[in-house]
N, C-alpha and C positions, 0 to 999 in steps of 0.2 A: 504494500500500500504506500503510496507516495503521498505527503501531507503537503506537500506544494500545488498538488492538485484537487484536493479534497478539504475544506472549509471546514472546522471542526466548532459547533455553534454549542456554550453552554444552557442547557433549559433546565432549568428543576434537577441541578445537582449531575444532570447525566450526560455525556458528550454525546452531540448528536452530528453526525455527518451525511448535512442532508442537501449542504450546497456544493454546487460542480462550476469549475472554472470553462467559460467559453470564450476560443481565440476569435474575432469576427474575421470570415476569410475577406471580407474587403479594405475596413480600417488596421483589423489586427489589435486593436483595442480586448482587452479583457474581462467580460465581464459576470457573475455569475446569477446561476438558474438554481431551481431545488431540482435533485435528483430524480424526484416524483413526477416531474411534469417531462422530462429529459426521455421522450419515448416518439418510437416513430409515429408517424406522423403529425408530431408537435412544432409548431411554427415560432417563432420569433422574434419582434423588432431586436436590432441590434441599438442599446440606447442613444450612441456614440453617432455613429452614421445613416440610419436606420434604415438600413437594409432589413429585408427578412429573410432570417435562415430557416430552412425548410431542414429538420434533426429526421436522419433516417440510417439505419446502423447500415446500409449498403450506398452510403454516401460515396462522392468520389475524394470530398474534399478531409484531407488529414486532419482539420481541425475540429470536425461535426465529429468522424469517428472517437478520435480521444474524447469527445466528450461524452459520447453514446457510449465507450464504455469505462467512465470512469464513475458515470450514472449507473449502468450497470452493476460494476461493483460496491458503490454506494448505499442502491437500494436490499442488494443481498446482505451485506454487513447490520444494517437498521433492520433487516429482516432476523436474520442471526440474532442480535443484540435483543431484541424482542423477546424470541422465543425463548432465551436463555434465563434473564429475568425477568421471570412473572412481576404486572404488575402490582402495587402494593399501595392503597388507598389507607394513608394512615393505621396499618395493619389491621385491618376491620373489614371481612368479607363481607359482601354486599349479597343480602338473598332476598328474595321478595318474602314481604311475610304478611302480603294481603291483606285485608282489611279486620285482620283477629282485634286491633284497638277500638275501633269502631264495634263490631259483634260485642265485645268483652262491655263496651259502654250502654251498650241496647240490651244487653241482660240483666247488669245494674240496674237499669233503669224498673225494667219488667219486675224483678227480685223488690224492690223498694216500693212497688204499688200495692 
């Protein structure tokens, strides 16, 4: 993994690597996209000259490929990182537990008539 090419954004404690550097094949200007969006047939202005680049992995241009797959490898890593640690909501599993508060207060109710 090369970190010169890959954006390493702090959120909530956890490194996320979800921004990808793109060269613009006409200014050559650098500028980056999130990983996520970095899929064939996703389009572009270039902010710099605004061209639009057309991102397609069977591009001809060297600098769409590196990006297609440094997207690539980006979104498998975030995918990886996911699956390895579960998330954790204040350590408190979340389960539906239906409307037993409300039942529990209409019985009360019932009980004291």
């Amino acid at each position: 993994m090369h970190r010169s090419s890959i954006f390493v954004r702090r959120y909530s404690g956890i490194d996320m690597e979800d921004s990808v550097q793109v060269r613009c094949t006409r200014c050559k200007n650098v500028f980056r996209d999130r990983a996520k969006r970095l899929q064939n047939g996703y389009s572009r202005q270039c902010p710099s000259c605004e061209i639009v680049l057309f991102f397609d992995e069977d591009s001809h241009d060297s600098n769409i490929k590196r990006a297609m797959r440094t997207a690539r490898r980006a979104r498998k890593e975030l995918r990886e990182s996911e699956g390895a640690s579960p998330r954790t909501t204040a350590g408190v599993s979340r389960q539906y537990g239906g409307r037993s508060a409300s039942n529990a207060r209409q019985s009360e109710e019932e009980d004291g008539d």
